[in-house]
NUZAGU-474661 format. One line per field, with one value per residue (C-alpha): residue in one letter; x, y, z. Coordinates in nm, 3 decimals. Each point is the difference from the previous one (the first is absolute). Example, Ala and Ser with C-alpha at 12.3 -4.5 7.8 and 13.67 -1.06 7.14 Angstrom:
BEGIN
rest <- c(A;S)
px <- c(1.230;0.137)
py <- c(-0.450;0.344)
pz <- c(0.780;-0.066)
//
This chain:
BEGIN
rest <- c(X;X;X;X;X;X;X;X;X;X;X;X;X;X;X;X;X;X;X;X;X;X;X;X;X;X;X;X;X;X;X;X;X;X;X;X;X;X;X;X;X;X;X;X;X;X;X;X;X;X;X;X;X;X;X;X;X;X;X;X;X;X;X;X;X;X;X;X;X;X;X;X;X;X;X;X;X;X;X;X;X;X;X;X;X;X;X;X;X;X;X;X;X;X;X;X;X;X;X;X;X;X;X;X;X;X;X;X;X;X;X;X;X;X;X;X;X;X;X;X;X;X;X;X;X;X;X;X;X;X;X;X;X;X;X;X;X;X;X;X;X;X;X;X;X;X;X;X;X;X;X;X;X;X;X;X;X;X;X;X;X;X;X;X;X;X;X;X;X;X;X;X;X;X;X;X;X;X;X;X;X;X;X;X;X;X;X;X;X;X;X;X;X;X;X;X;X;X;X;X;X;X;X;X;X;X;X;X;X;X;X;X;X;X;X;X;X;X;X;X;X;X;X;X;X)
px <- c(6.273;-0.146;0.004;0.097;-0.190;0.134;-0.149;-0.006;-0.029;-0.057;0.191;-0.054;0.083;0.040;-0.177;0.156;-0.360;-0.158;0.138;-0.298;-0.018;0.017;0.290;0.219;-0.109;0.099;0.339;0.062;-0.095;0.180;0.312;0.114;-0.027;0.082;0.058;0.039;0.333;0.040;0.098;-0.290;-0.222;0.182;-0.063;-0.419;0.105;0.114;-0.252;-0.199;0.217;0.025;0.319;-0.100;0.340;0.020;0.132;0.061;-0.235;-0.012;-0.024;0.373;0.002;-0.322;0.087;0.280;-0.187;-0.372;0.090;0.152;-0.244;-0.279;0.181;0.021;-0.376;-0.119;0.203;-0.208;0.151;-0.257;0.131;-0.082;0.029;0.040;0.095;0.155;-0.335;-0.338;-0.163;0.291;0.027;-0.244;0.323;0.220;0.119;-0.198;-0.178;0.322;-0.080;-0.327;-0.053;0.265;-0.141;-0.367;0.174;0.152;-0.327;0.100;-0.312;0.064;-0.194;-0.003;-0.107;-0.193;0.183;0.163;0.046;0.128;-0.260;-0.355;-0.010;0.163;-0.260;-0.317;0.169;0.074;-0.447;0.048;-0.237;0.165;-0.266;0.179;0.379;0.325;0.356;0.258;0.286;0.339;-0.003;0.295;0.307;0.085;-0.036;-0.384;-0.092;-0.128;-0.195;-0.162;-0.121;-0.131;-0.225;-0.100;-0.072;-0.336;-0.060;-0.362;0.054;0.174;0.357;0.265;0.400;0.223;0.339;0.275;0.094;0.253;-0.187;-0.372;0.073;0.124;-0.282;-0.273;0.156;-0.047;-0.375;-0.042;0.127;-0.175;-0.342;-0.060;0.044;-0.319;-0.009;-0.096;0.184;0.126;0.348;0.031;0.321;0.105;-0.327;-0.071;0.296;0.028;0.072;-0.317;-0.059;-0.249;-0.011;-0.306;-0.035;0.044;0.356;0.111;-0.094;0.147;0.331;0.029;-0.048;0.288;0.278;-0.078;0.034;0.208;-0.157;0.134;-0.137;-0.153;-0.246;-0.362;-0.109;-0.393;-0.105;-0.361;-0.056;-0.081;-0.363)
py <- c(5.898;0.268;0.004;0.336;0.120;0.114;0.283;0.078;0.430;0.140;0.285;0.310;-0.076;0.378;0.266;-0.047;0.148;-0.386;-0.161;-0.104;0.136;-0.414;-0.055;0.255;-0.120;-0.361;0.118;0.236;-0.306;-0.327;-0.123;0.003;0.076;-0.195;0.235;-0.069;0.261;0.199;0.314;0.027;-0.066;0.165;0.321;-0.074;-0.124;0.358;0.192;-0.194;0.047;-0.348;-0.167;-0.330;-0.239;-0.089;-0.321;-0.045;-0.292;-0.063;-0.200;-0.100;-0.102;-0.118;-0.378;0.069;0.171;-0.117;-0.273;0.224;0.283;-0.337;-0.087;0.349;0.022;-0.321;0.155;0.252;0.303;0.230;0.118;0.176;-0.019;0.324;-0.076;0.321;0.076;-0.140;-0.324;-0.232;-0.357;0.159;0.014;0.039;-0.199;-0.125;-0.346;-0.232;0.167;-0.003;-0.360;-0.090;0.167;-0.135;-0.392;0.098;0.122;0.359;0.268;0.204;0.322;0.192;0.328;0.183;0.265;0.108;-0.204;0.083;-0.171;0.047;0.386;-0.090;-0.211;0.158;0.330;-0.196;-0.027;-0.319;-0.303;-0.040;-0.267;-0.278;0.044;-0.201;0.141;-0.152;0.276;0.003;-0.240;-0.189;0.148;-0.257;-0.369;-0.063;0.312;-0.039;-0.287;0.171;0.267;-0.262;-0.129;0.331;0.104;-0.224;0.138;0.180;0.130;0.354;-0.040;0.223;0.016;0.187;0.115;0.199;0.317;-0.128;-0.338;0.176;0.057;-0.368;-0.118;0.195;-0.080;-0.394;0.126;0.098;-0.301;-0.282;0.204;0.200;0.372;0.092;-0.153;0.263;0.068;0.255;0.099;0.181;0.111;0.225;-0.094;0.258;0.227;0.324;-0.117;-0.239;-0.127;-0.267;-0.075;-0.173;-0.164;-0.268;-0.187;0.166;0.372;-0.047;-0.166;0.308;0.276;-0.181;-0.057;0.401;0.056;-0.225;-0.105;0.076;-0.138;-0.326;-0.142;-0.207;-0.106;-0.105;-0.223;-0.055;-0.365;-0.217;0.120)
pz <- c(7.319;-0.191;-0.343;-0.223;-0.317;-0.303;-0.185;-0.367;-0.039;-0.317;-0.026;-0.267;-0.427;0.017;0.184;0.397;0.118;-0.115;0.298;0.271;0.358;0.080;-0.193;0.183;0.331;-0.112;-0.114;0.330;0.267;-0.205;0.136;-0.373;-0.331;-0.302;-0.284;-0.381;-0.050;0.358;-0.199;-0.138;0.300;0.221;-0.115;-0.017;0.369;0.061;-0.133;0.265;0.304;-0.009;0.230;-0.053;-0.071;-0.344;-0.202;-0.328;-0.197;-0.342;-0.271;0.021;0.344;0.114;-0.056;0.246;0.288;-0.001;0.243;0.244;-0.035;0.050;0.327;0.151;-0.081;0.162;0.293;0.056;-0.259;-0.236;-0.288;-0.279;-0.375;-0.215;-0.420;-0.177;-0.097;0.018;0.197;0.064;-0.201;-0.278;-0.237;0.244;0.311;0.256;-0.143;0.197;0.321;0.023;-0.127;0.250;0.289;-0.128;0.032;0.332;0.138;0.044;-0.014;-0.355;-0.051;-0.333;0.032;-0.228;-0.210;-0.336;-0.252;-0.399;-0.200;0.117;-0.059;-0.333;-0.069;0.097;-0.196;-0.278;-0.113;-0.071;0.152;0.334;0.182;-0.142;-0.054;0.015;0.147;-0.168;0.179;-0.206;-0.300;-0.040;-0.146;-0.223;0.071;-0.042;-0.126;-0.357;0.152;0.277;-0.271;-0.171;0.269;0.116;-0.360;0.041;0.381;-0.029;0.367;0.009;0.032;0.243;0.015;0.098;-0.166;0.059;-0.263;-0.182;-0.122;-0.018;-0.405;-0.065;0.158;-0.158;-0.303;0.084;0.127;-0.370;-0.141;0.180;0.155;-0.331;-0.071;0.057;0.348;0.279;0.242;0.276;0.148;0.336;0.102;0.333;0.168;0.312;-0.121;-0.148;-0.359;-0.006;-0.318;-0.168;-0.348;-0.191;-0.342;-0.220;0.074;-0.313;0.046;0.411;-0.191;-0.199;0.310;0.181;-0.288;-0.076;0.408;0.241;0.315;0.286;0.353;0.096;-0.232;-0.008;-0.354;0.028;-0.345;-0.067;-0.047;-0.295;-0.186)
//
């Protein structure tokens, strides 16, 4: 029998032109594709003229229908996996499926594409040959003691945040990396309102309790001297 493939598409963080010629070919000749919140996609889908069928996969129900998805796959289905924004499983879903179809021996290919924090951290001017990705930190449980770890990390650091929590955390950033930490804070990357923000974690702290952030959000954090 022949086997199906599953393919993980990047799709744009912002500006719809970042989408590849590839990666609207793959989404116009799947049988399906998965899709974070189909709202969302669906309109990208329709900028595209692209009639592919469309299920919803996410975080909440991914436990529930990897197996199934697996099974249509080995049977000879190609799919294709689209997050709201960006590479899929980078911070979003994604990881279940693919490690699933890599255990079940079905062909996985990523393609190349947008993703949040590598223009975030090559804008940022901080030392980007070594750095680590730590993605969202967590909300509570753990927290103070991941902070604590990464407070020693010389490598430079990247997360991402949503608006509402960026000021709580650069307020922790202050408290257990210093004040006079560097650091960088794009927001709205590839969008009209494109903003990045340099400076010690104290002077960036400042900017954004005078001016709330709006949009999604990569901190960079020069490691330990």
């Amino acid at each position: 029998m022949h086997m199906g493939k599953l393919f993980l598409v990047p799709t744009p963080i912002g500006h719809l032109e970042d989408m590849t010629f590839r990666a609207v070919k793959v989404l116009q000749t799947v049988d399906l594709i998965l899709a974070e919140d189909t709202r969302t996609s669906g309109k990208l889908l329709q900028h595209y003229g692209i009639e592919t069928p469309m299920q919803s996969h996410h975080m909440h129900n991914e436990h529930k229908t990897v197996t199934g998805l697996v099974e249509r796959l080995k049977g000879g289905a190609t799919m294709a996996m689209i997050s709201d924004a960006g590479t899929p499983a980078i911070s979003d879903p994604g990881f279940l499926l693919t490690r699933a179809c890599v255990e079940a021996g079905v062909d996985v290919d990523c393609l190349p594409g947008a993703t949040a924090f590598v223009p975030a951290l090559v804008n940022s001017g901080l030392p980007n040959d070594k750095f680590v990705f730590e993605g969202f930190l967590p909300v509570k449980k753990g927290r103070q003691t991941r902070l604590t770890l990464l407070a020693e990390e010389p490598r430079t650091l990247i997360f991402y945040e949503s608006p509402h929590k960026l000021v709580k955390t650069l307020g922790h950033f202050v408290a257990f990396f210093g004040a006079d930490r560097q650091m960088s804070v794009s927001r709205e990357i590839s969008k009209v309102y494109e903003e990045t923000v340099r400076g010690t974690a104290a002077e960036v702290l400042a900017h954004f309790t005078d001016k709330p952030p709006k949009g999604e959000i990569v901190i960079v954090v020069a490691g330990k001297k």
